[in-house]
Structure formats: structure tokens, C-alpha cells
N, CA, C and O of each residue as an XYZ file, in Angstrom:
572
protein
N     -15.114     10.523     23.813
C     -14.288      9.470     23.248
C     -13.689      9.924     21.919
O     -14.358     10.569     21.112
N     -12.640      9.639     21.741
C     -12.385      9.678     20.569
C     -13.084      8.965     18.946
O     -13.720      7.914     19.014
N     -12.896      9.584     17.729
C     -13.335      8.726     16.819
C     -12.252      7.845     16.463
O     -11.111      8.161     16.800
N     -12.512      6.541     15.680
C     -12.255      5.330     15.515
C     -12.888      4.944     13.899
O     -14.043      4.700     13.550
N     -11.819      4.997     13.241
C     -11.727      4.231     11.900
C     -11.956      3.033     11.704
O     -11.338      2.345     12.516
N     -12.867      2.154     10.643
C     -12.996      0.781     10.323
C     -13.050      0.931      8.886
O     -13.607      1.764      8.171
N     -12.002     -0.552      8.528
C     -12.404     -0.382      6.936
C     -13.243     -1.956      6.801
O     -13.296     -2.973      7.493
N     -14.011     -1.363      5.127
C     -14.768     -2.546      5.333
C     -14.787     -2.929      3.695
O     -14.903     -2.113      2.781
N     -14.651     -4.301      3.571
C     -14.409     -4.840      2.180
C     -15.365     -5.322      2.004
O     -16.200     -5.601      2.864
N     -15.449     -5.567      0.547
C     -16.529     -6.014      0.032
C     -18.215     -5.674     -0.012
O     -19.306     -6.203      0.203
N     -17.714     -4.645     -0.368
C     -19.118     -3.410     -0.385
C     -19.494     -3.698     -1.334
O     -18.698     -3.865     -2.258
N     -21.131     -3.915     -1.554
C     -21.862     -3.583     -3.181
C     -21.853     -2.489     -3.433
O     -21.564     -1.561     -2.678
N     -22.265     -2.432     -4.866
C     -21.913     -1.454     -5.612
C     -22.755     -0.597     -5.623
O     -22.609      0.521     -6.117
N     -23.997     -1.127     -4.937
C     -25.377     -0.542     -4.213
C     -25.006      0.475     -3.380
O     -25.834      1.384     -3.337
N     -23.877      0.643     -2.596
C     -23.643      1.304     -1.397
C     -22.482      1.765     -1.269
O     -21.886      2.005     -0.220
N     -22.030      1.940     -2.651
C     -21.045      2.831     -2.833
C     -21.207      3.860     -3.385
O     -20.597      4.256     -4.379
N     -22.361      4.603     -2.580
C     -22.635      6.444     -2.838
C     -22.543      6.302     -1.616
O     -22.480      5.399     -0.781
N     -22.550      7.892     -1.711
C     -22.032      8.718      0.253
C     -23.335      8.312      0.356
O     -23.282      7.098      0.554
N     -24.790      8.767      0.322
C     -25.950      9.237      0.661
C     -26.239      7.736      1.484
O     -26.583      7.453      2.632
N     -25.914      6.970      0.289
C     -26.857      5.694      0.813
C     -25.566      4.850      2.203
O     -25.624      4.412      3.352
N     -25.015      4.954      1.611
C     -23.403      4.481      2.845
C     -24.074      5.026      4.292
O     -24.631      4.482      5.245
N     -23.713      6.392      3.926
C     -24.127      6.884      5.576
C     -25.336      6.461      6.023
O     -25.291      6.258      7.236
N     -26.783      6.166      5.371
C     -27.514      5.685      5.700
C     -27.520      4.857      6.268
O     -28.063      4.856      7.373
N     -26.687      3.390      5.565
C     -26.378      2.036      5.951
C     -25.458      2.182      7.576
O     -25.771      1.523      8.568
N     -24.628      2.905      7.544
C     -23.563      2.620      8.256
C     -24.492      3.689      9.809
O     -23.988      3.519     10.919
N     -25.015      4.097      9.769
C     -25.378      5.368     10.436
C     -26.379      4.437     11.756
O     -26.585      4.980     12.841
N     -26.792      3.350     11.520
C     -27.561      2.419     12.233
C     -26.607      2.055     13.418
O     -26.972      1.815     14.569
N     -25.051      2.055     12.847
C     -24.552      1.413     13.975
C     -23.817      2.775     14.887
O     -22.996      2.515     15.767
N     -24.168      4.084     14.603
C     -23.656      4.334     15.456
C     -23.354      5.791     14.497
O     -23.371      5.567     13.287
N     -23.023      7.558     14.986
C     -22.643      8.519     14.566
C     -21.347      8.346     13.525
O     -20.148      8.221     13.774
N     -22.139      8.392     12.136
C     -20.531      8.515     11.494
C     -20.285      9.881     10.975
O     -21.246     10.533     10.567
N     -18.893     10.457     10.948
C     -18.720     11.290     11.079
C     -17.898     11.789      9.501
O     -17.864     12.961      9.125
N     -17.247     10.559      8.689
C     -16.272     10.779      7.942
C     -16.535      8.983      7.008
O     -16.757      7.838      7.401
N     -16.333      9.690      5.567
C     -16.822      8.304      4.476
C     -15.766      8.667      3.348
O     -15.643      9.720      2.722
N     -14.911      7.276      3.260
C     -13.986      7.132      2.295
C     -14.096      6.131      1.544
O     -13.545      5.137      2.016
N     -14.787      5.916      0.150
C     -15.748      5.265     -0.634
C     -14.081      5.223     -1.695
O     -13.146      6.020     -1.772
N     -14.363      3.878     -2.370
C     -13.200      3.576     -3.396
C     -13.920      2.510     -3.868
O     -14.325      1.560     -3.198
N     -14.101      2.739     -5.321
C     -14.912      1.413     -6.320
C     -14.179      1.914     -7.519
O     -13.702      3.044     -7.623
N     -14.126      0.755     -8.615
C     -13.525      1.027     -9.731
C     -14.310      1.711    -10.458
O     -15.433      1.278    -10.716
N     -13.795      3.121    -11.012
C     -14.105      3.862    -11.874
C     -14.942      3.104    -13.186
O     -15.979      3.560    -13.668
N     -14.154      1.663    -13.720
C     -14.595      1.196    -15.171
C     -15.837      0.141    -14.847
O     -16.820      0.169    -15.586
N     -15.790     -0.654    -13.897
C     -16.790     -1.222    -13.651
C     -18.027     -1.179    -12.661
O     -17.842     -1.655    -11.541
N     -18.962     -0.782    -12.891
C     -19.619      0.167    -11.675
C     -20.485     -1.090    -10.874
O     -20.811     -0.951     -9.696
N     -20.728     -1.999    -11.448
C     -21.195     -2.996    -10.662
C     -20.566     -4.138     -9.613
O     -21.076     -4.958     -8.850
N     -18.917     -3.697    -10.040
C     -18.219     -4.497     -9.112
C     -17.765     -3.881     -7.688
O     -17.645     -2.678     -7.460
N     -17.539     -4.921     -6.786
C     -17.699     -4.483     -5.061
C     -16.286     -3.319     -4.744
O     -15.263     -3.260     -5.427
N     -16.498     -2.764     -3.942
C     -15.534     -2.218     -3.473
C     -14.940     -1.801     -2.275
O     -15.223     -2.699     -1.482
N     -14.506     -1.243     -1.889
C     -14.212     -1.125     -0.306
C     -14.318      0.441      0.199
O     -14.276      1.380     -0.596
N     -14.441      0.581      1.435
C     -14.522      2.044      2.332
C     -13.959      1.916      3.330
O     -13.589      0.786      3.646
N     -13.627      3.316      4.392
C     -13.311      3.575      5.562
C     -13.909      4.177      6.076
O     -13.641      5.370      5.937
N     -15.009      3.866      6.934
C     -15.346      4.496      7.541
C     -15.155      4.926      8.995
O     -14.565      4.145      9.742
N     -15.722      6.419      9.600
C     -14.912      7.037     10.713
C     -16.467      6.990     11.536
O     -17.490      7.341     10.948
N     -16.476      6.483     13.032
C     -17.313      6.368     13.569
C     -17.135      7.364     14.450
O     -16.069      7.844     14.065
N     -17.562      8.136     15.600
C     -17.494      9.608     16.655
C     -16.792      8.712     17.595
O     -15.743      9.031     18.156
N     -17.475      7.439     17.773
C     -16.622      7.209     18.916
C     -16.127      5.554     18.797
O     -16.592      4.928     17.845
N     -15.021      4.702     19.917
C     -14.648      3.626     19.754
C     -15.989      2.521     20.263
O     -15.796      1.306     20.290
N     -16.935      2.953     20.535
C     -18.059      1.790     20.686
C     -18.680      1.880     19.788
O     -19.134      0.751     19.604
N     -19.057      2.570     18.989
C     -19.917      2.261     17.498
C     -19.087      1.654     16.823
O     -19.496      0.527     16.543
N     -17.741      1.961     16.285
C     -17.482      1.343     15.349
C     -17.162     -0.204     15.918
O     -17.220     -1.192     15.186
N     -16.752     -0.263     17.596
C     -16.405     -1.849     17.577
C     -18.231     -2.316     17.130
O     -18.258     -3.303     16.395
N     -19.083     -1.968     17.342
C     -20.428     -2.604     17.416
C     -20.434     -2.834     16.118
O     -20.681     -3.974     15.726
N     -20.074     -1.457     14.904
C     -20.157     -1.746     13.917
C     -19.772     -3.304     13.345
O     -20.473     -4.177     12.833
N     -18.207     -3.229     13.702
C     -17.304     -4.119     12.853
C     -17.590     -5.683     13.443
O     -17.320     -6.716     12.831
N     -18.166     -5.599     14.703
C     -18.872     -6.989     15.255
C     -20.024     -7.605     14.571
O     -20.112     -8.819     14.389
N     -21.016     -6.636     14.148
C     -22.620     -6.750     13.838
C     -21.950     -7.402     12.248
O     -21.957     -8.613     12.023
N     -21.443     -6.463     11.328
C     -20.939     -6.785     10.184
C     -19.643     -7.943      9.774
O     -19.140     -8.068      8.658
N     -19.397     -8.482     10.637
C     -18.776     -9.908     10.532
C     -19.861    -10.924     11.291
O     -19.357    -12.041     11.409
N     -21.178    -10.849     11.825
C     -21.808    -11.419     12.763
C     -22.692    -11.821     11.244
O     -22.837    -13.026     11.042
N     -23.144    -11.063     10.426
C     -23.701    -11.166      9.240
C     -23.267    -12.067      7.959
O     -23.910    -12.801      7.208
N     -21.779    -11.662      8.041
C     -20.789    -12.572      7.266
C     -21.000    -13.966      7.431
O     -21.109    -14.735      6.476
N     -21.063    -14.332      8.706
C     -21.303    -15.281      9.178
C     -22.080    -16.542      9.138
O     -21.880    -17.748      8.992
N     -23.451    -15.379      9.413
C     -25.108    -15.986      8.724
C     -25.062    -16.275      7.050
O     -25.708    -17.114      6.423
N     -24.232    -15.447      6.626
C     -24.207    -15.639      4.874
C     -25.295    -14.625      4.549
O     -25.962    -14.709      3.518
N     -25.446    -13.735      5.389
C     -26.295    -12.215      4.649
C     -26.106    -11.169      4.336
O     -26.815    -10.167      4.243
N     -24.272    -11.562      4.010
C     -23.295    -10.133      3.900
C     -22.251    -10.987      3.358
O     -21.939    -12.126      3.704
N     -21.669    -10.102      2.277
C     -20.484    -10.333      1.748
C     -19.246     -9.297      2.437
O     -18.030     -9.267      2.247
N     -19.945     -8.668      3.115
C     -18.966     -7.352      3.337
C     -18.212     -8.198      4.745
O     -18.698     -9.006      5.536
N     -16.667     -7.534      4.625
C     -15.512     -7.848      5.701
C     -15.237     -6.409      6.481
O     -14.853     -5.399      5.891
N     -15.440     -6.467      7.590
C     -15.076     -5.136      8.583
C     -13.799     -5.756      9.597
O     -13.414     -6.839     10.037
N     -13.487     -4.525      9.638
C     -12.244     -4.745     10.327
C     -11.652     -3.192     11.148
O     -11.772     -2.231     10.388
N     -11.095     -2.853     12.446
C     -10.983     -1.820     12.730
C      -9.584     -1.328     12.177
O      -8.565     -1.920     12.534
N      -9.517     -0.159     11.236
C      -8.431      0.294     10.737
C      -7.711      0.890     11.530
O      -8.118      1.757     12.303
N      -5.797      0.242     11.373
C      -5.063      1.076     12.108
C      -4.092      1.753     11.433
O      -3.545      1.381     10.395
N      -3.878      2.806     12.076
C      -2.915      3.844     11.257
C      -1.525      3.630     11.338
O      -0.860      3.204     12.283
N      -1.184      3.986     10.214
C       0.217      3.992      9.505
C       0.843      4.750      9.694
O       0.429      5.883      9.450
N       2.399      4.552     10.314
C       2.746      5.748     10.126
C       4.631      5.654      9.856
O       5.019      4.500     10.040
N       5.349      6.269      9.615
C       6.388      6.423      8.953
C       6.928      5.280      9.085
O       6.699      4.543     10.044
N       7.747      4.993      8.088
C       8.844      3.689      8.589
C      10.104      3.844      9.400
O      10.974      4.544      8.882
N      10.329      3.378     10.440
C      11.400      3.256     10.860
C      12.271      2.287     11.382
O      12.015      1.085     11.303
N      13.656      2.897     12.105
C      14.738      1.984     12.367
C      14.502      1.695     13.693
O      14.320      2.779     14.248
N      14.375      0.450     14.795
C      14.555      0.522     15.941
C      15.408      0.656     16.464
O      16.346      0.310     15.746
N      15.726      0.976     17.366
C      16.922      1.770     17.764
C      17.651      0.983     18.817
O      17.000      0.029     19.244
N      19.209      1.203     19.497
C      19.635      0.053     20.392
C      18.865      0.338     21.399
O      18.590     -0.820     21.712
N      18.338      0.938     22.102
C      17.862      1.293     23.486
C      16.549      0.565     23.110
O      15.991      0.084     24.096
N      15.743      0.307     21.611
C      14.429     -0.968     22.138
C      14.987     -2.597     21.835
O      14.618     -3.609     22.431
N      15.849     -2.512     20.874
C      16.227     -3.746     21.405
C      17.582     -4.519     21.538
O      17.653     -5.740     21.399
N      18.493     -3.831     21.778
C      19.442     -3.982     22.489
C      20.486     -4.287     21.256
O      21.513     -4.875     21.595
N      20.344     -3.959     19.874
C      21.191     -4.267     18.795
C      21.029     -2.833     18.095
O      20.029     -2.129     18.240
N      22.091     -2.513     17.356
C      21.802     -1.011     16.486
C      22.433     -1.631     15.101
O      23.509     -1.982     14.618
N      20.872     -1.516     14.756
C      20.656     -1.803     13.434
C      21.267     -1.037     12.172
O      21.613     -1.261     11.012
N      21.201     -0.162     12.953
C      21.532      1.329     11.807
C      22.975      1.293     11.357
O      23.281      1.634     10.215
N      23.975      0.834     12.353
C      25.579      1.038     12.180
C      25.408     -0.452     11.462
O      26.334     -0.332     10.660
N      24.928     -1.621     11.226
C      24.742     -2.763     10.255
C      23.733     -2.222      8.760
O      23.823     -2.619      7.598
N      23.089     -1.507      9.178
C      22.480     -0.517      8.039
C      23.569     -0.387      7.219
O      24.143     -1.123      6.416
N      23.769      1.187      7.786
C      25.018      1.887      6.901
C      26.075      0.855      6.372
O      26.248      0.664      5.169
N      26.894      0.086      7.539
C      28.325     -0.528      6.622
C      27.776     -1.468      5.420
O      28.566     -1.791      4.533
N      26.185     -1.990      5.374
C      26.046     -3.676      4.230
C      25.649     -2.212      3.241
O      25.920     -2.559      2.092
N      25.280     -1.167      3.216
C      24.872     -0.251      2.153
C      26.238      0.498      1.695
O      26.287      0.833      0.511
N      27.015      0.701      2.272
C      28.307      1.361      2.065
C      29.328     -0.127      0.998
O      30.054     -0.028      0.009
N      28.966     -1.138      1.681
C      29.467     -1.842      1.356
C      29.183     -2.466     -0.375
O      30.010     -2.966     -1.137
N      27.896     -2.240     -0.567
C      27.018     -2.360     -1.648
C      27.454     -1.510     -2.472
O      27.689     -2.029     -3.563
N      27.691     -0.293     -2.416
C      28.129      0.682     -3.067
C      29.478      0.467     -3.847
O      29.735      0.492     -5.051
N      30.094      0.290     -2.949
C      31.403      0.048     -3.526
C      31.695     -1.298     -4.220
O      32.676     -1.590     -4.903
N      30.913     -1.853     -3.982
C      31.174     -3.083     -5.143
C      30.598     -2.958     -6.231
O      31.106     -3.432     -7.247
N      29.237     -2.195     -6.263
C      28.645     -1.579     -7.491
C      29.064     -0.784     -8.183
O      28.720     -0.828     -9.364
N      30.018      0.312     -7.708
C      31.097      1.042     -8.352
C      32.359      0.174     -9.420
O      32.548      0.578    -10.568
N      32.962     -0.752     -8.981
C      33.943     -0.950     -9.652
C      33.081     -1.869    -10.533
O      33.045     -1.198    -11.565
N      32.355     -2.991    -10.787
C      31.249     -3.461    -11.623
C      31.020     -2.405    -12.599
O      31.120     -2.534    -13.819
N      30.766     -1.559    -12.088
C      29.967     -0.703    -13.544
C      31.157      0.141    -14.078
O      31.095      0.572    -15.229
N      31.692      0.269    -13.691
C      33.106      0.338    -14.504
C      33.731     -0.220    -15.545
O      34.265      0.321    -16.513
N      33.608     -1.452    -15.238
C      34.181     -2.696    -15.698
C      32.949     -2.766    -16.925
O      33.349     -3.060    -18.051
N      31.959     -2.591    -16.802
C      30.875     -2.613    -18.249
C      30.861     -1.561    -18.775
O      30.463     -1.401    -19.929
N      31.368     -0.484    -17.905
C      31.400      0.604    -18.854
C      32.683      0.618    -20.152
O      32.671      0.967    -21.333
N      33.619      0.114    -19.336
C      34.946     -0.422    -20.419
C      34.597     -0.818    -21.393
O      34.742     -0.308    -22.504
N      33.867     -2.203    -20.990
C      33.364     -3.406    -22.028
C      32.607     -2.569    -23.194
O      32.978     -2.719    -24.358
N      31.610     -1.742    -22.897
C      31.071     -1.542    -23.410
C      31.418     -0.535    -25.259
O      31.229     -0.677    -26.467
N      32.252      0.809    -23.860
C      32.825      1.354    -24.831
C      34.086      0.483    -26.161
O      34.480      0.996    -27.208
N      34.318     -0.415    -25.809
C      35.456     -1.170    -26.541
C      34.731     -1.599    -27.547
O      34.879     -1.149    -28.684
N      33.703     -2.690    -27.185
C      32.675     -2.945    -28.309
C      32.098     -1.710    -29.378
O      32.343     -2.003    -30.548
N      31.492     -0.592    -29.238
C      31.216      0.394    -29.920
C      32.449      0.944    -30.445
O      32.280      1.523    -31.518
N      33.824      0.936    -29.944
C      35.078      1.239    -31.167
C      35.113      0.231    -31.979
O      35.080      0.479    -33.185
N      35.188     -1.130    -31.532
C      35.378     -2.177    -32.605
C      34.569     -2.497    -33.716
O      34.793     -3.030    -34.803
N      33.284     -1.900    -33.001
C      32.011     -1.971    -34.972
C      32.449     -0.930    -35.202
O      32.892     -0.980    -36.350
N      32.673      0.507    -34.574
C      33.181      1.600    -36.045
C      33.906      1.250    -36.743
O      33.596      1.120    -37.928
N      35.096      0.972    -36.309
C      36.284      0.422    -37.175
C      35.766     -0.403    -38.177
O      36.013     -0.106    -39.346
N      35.121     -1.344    -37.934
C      35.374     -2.747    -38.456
C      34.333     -2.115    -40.393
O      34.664     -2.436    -41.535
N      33.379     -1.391    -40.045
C      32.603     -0.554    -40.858
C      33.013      0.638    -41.450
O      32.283      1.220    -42.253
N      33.921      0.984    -41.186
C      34.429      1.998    -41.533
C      34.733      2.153    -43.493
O      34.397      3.036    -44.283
N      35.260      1.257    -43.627
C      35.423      0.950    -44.803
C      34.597      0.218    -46.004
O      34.977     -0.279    -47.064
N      33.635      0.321    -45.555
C      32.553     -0.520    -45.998
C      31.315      1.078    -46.906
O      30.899      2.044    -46.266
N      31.093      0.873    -48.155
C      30.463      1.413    -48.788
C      29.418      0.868    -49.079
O      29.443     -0.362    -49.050
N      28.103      1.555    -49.469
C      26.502      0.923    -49.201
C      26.109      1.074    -50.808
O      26.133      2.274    -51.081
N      25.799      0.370    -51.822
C      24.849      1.304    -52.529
C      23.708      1.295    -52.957
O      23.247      2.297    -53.504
């Protein structure tokens, strides 16, 4: 079987070392891989992990047993099976029958060019204002 990722919130701060984690977590099943995250400044506050189980029946057992606990009120911790991320993209006309991308491009093309002549127009403003205080100071002695 493949391995199978779960993340799990609300970890004490008890069980946010590898040694003792894998211990804890190792009941439900071969873990293979431990991704521990607690705040550096406060060491007593909870934090969260990911853990990687060998295969997809430990970790579902895991993430069942550990919301089954939640439950009873003998766990603060939240499990959940983690799914992976992966690039962002455009759907395309062939999944759903609209192409997003040619409405993409023209409202961004379109954006552009109105943002162009705008900043133009302040760039004018701007420079006009900075001639009109030189001038206006120009003649003006400090002592």
C-alpha cells in the first residue's frame, strides 16, 4: 500500500519531540515520516504535526481513534487525513466547456491599460506640484 499523510492539530507541548511523537503515534500503526511545528517562543503552547503512516489503514485508524477521543473529551488533538497540494491552475475549455484563459488575458490586458494612462496622469500632477514649490521658494532667504 502506499503511505498516507494525516495532519493533526492541537498537539501538547508534551509531544512535540520526535522521540516521544513516534512513540504516541506508533500505536496506531508504522510511521514512517514526523513533521513537528510548535512555536519557537512559547514552549508550552499546542501545536500541530504531519504525520506519514506506511500505509492507508493505519493512518485512517489513526485519524478515527483520535477524533473518537476528541469526542470522549480525552484529547484536545484534531486529526484529519492530509491532502496534497499542488500547483494552481486554469481549467481548461475541454473540462468545462468555457475558456477561462481568453477572459483571463483580455480583463488583465484590459487592466493594464487603464492603469497606464492613470499613472500618467499622477505622474503629471505630480511633477507640476514639485515645480510649483521650487519656484514659489526660490526667492526666499533663511537666516
Amino acid at each position: 500500500m502506499a503511505p498516507c499523510r494525516i495532519y493533526v492539530g492541537q498537539v501538547p507541548a508534551w509531544l512535540l519531540v520526535e522521540k516521544k511523537a513516534r512513540g504516541f503515534f506508533d500505536k496506531y500503526g508504522e510511521v514512517t515520516a514526523l513533521d513537528i511545528h510548535k512555536d519557537p517562543r512559547d514552549t508550552q503552547a499546542p501545536g500541530f504535526c504531519f504525520v506519514t503512516f506506511a500505509d492507508t489503514e493505519a493512518a485512517t485508524h489513526a485519524t478515527v481513534a483520535l477524533q473518537e477521543e476528541r469526542a470522549r473529551n480525552e484529547s484536545q488533538m484534531v486529526a484529519r487525513i492530509a491532502l496534497a497540494r499542488g500547483p494552481a491552475r486554469i481549467v481548461t475549455k475541454e473540462e468545462n466547456g468555457v475558456d477561462f484563459a481568453d477572459k483571463f488575458m483580455h480583463a488583465s490586458q484590459k487592466l493594464q491599460l487603464s492603469q497606464a494612462t492613470q499613472d500618467d496622469d499622477d505622474d503629471e500632477f505630480f511633477f507640476q506640484s514639485l515645480s510649483q514649490r521650487s519656484s514659489q521658494g526660490a526667492g526666499r532667504r533663511f537666516s
